[in-house]
ZAMARGU-4260 file (C-alpha; in steps of 0.2 Angstrom, whole numbers, plus 5000, padded with zeros to 4 digits):
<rodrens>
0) 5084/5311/4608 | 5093/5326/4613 | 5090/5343/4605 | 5099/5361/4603 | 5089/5375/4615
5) 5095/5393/4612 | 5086/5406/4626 | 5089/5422/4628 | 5087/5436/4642 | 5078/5431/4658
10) 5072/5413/4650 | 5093/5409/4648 | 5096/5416/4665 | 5082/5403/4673 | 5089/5390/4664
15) 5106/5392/4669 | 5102/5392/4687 | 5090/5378/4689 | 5093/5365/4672 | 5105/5354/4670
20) 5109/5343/4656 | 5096/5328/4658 | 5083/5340/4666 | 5067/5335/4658 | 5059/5351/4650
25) 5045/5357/4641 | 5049/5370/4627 | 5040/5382/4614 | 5049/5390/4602 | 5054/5390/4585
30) 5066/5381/4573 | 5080/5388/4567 | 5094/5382/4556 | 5111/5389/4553 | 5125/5385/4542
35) 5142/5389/4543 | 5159/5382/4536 | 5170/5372/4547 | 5190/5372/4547 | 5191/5357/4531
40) 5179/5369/4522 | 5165/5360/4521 | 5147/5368/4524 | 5140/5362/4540 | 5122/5364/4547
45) 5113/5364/4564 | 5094/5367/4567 | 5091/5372/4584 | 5074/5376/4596 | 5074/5395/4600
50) 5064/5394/4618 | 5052/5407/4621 | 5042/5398/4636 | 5050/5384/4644 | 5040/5372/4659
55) 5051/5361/4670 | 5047/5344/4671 | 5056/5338/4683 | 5051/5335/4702 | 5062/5347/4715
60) 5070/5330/4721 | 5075/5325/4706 | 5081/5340/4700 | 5095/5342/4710 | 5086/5353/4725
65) 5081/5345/4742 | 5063/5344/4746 | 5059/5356/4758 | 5047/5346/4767 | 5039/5328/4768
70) 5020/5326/4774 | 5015/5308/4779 | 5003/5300/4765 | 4984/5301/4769 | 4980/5286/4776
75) 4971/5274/4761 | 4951/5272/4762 | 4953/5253/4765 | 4963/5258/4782 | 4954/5260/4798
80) 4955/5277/4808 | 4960/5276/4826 | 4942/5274/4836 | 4932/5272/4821 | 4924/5255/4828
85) 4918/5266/4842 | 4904/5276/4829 | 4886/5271/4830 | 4885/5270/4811
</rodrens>
């Protein structure tokens, strides 16, 4: 389900740099609906999320950006160490 966001200031200038449409976000905010009359005259409405705090959700890979590094995986407990048969214990 998709949802109307209005943000304003440095909150719309974040989001117009690093969100895209799809981007998973976390919003607070408030509702707000508006009314206004289309071209055939009849009265139409929209309810829209003002943001004031907004959280990205998305991962830097999947949103779009590169990661900047990789580190190998720590090796899992059930996998031996190199010269661990060699301990007393």
């Amino acid at each position: 389900e998709w949802h109307r966001i209005v943000a304003w200031r440095k909150l719309a200038e974040i989001c117009g740099e690093y969100l895209k449409k799809g981007s998973r976000v976390y919003i607070e905010g408030q509702l707000q609906t508006r009314s206004w009359e289309g071209q055939d005259g009849v009265k139409r409405y929209t309810t829209e999320i003002v943001a004031r705090n907004m959280q990205m959700l998305d991962s830097k890979a999947t949103g779009g950006q590169p990661p900047t590094s990789q580190e190998p995986p720590p090796p899992s407990p059930s996998e031996k160490a190199e010269g661990e048969d060699d301990l007393p214990f």
